[in-house]
N, C-alpha and C positions, 0 to 999 in steps of 0.2 A: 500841327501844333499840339505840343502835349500841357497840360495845365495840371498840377496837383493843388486840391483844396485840403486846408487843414482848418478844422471844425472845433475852434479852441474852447469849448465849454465845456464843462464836465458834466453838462445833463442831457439827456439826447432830445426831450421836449422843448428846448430853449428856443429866441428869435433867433440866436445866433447860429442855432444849425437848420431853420429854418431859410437863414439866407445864405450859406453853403449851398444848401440843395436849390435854392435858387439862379445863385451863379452856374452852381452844375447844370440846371435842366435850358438856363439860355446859352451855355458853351457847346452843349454834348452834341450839335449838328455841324458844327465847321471846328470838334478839336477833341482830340483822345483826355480825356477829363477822368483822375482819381479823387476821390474825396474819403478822407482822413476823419472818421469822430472822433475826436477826444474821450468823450464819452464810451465808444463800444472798444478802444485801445488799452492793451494790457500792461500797464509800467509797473516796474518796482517802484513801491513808494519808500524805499530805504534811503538814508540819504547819501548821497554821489560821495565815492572816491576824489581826495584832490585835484586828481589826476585822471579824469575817467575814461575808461578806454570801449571800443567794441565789443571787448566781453561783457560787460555788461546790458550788450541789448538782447531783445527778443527778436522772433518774428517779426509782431505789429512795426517797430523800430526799423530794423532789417527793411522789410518792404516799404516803409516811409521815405528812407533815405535811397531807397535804389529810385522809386515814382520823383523822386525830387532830382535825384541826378539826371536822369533822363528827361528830366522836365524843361520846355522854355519859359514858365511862367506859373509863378509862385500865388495862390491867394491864401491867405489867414485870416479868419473870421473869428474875432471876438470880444466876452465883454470887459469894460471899465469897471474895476472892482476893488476900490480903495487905491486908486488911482496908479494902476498898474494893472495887467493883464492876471489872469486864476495861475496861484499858486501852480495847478495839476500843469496848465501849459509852461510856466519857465519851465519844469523839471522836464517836463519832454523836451523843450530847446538845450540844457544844460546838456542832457543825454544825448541827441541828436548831433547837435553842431560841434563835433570833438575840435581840437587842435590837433594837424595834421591829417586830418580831414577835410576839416570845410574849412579852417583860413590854418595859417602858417607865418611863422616872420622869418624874413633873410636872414643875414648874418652882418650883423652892425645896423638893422633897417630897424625904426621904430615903430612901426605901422606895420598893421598886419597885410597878408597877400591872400585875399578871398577866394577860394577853389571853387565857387559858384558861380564864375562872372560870366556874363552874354547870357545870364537870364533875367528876367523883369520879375517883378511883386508887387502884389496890393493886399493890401489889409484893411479891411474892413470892422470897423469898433463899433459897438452900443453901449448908449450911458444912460443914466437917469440924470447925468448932469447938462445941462443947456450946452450948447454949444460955442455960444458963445463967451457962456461964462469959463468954459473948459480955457477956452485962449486967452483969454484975458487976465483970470483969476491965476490958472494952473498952470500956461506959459505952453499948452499943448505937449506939456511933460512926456505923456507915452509913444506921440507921436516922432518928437527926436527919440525917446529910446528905441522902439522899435526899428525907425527906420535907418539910424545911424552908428547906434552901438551894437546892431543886432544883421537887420538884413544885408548892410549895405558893408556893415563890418565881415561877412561872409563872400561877398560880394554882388550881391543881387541888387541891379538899378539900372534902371531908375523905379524908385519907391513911391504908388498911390497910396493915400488915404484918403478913406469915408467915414465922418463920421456920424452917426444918424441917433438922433437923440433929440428931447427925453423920451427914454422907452417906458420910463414907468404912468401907470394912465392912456399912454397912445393909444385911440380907438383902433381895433380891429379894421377898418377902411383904409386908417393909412399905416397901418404896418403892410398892407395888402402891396399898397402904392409903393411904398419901399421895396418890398418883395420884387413886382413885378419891374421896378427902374432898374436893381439887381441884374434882374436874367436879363432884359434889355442891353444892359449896358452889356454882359460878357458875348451877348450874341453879337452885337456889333463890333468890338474888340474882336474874335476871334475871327468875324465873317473880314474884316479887314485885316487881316493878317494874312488870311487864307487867299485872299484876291493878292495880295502884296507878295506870294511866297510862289503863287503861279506863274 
């Protein structure tokens, strides 16, 4: 099994890439695992062409999209930040996920055709907002975007979400505890996959 993690903060001290490197360290025994910082990744911060093509990527870019083609399983980690994901990550999705690329439309079809399909994704959010005020209040707003207008619109699904909040104030014992359900959880995902693929 191959998994690419992408580390959508733009600081490399955050919780958010401390739970990447956790999903990493409970995957890396039963699955080839790349993990992506946002942070140590080099984008143009110019703003995108109409129309943006290939030539506009780097390297970091380049190897992003090749780790995710080859990937069966997508995670995104990051934070809730005026209730949508860091500016820095759209523009890496904007750049990444071209048309005629990753999705495509027929001809008279109104709905796109996603060149990612028969992989899975989970994304993983932090917030300082309650959780359940998130649903209630804000209707889980980024969670249909992300996983409807974004991954699934490319075609990765089925779509998890986590979301673990509030981070602001959380004692260091249970960001620990989050930490450690994290690698847990990918360890057991991949250790079942791996027995499932035997």
């Amino acid at each position: 099994m191959k998994i690419v993690i992408i580390s959508g903060h733009p600081r490399a001290d955050s919780f958010t890439q401390a739970l990447a490197e956790a999903y990493q360290l409970g995957a890396k025994d039963n699955a080839d695992v790349n993990l992506f910082a946002l942070s140590q990744m080099e984008i143009d911060p110019t703003p995108i062409a109409a129309k943006p093509t290939q030539e506009s990527w780097n390297e970091d870019i380049q190897a992003l999209w090749d780790a995710i083609s080859a990937a069966d399983h997508v995670v995104i980690t990051h934070p809730l930040w005026w209730g949508t994901m860091p500016s820095e990550l759209k523009h890496l999705l904007d750049r990444l996920l071209l048309p005629g690329l990753a999705y495509s439309y027929a001809k008279g079809k109104a709905l796109p055709i996603g060149h990612l399909k028969g992989k899975t994704a989970e994304v993983i959010m932090t917030s300082d907002t309650p959780d359940w005020f998130y649903r209630l209040a804000y209707g889980s707003a980024q969670t249909k975007l992300m996983k409807n207008q974004i991954l699934k619109f490319v075609g990765l699904k089925p779509v998890q979400f986590t979301h673990i909040s509030p981070i602001r104030n959380m004692p260091a014992e249970q960001r620990q505890t989050h930490l450690a359900k994290i690698a847990e959880r990918a360890r057991v995902f991949t250790s079942n996959h791996k027995k499932s693929a035997a």
